[in-house]
C-alpha positions, 0 to 999 in steps of 0.5 A: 142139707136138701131144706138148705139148698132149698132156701138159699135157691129162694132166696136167689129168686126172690132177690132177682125178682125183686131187682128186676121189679125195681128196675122196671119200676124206675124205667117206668119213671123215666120219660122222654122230653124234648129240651132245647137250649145251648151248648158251650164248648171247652178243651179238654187241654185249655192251656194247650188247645183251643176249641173253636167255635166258643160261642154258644151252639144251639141244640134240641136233644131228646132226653131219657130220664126221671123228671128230676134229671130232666129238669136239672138238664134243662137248666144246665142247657138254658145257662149253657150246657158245658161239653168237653173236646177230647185233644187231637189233632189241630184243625177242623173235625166233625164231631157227632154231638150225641157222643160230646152229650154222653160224656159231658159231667153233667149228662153223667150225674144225671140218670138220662140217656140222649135217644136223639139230638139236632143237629147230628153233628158240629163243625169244630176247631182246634188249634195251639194256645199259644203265649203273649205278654199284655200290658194291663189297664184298669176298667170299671163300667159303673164309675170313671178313674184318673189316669193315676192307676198303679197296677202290680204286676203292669204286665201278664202272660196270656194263653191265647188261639194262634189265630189271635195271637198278633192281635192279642200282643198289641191289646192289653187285658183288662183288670175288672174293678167294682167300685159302685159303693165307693166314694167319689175323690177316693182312692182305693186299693184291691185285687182284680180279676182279668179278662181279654178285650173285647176287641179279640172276641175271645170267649173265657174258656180262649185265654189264661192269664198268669197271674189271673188276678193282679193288685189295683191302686185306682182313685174314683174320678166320678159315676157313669150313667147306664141307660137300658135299650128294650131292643136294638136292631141288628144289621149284617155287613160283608163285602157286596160280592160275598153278599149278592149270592146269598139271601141273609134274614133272621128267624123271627123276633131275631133281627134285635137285641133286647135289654142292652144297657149302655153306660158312659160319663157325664151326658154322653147318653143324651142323644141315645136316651131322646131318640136322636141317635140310633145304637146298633149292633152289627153283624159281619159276614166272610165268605166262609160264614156265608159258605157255611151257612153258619146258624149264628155269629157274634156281633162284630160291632156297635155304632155308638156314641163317643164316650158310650159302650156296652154294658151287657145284653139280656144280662150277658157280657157283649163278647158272649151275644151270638145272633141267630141268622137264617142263610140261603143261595140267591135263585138266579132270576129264570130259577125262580119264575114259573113255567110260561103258559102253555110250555111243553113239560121237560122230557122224562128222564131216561129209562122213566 
């Protein structure tokens, strides 16, 4: 009886002692890495809340983790990081980022940890998604159609940001059409995926279409022609009393926007492609941005052509690009001269 406690109290060591060996052999095969890219924010009730802002938001975490994990994060952030916003009340919360990492999916099916992140925290948005009835219209970026397009159902119900919703009531969505491989003169039928306009700045995770697909008849009048740009420059507007209390740049290489491919029909792209006419991509600033000093903002505009619009940027949809921006207040000009030679020097403050 003794010889078999003994063994089972054997046993028990030697199992403890292997797991704790384990465990310190995979800590040891764990490292910390700095890795930087973005995050994408989405409502953990999409049909319900908004999340704002949708933009992609620049971050720099340091990671635990074996380097398999570390790798597998450091993709996910350079395609965009998805992180949920648990439900709560509508307005604006300051959300620590090291938590929003934590519970993210894809930090969960990893084994790192998040020892540290830059920023701390993030300014964040909810609100209603509230519903708006759209008329759809056709669109294909690579060819031109007649104006005979048949679309089943002509009309569609969109969730979308309380704060867009009057503007989205006099749009329409667009219904994505590919039709590069298909002949001119003919007419087609398929079934097309939607999307809001560009003109609501809305990103996919900000509106649900019902249906989300609809049916196409269309007939290919004729092919665009695309055009790359390697950059574009990128120029801020705002009203001058917001502006003057503020100085506004970019960080380095930030002032232009490379690979911008543009299509139009015909020869509309003439004047871009010989230098004669300059695109550019504008940035707006409110006085909030300014007040904010937001990091980054979306282009608001471009200056093109007539007949000429934007295809995409470095690979990404034009509604998606953000430009980073570098805000600071104006010193007032007695701020920002040296003390006069010979000054005396300010008293001590009291009790120095």
């Amino acid at each position: 009886m003794q010889d078999w406690k003994g063994t089972i109290s054997t046993l028990v060591v030697a199992a403890v002692a292997t797991l704790l060996i384990w465990t310190w052999a995979a800590d040891r095969t764990r490292e910390v890495r700095s890795l930087t890219g973005t995050l994408l924010l989405r409502s953990a009730e999409p049909t319900k809340q908004f999340v704002d802002p949708a933009q992609p938001q620049p971050i720099t975490v340091n990671f635990k983790g074996n380097p398999a994990s570390l790798a597998r994060l450091q993709l996910a952030l350079e395609q965009g990081l998805v992180v949920t916003v648990p439900a709560g009340e509508a307005g604006l919360r300051s959300m620590p980022l090291d938590a929003l990492l934590d519970s993210s999916e894809e930090v969960r099916a990893t084994d790192a940890s998040v020892i540290s992140v830059r920023p701390l925290r993030l300014e964040v948005r909810t609100g209603a998604m509230v519903p708006v009835r759209m008329t759809v219209v056709p669109r294909s970026s690579l060819v031109s159609l007649l104006d005979d397009a048949r679309i089943e159902p002509p009309e569609v119900q969109a969730l979308v940001p309380e704060t867009v919703a009057e503007a989205a009531s006099r749009e329409s969505a667009e219904a994505l059409i590919d039709a590069r491989n298909l002949p001119e003169g003919s007419t087609q039928q398929t079934e097309a995926p939607l999307r809001a306009p560009d003109a609501l700045k809305l990103q996919p995770g900000q509106v649900v279409f019902t249906p989300d697909r609809v049916k196409v008849q269309f007939t290919v009048a004729g092919r665009s022609r695309s055009a790359t740009l390697p950059t574009v420059r990128v120029e801020i507007a705002g009203a001058p009393e917001d502006l003057e209390g503020f100085d506004v740049g970019f960080p380095e290489k930030g002032d232009v926007l490379r690979d911008v491919v543009l299509t139009a029909p015909g020869g509309a792209l003439e004047g871009v492609e010989d230098g004669s006419i300059r695109v550019v991509a504008i940035v707006h600033l409110s006085q909030e941005d300014l007040a904010r000093r937001v990091p980054q903002k979306p282009v608001s505009a471009w200056v093109l052509p007539p007949g000429v619009s934007v295809e995409s940027v470095s690979g990404k949809a034009p509604g998606s690009v953000s430009v980073p921006l570098k805000i600071a207040p104006r010193l007032a000009p007695e701020d920002s001269k040296p003390p006069a030679e010979g000054a005396a020097p300010a008293p001590a403050p009291a009790g120095g």
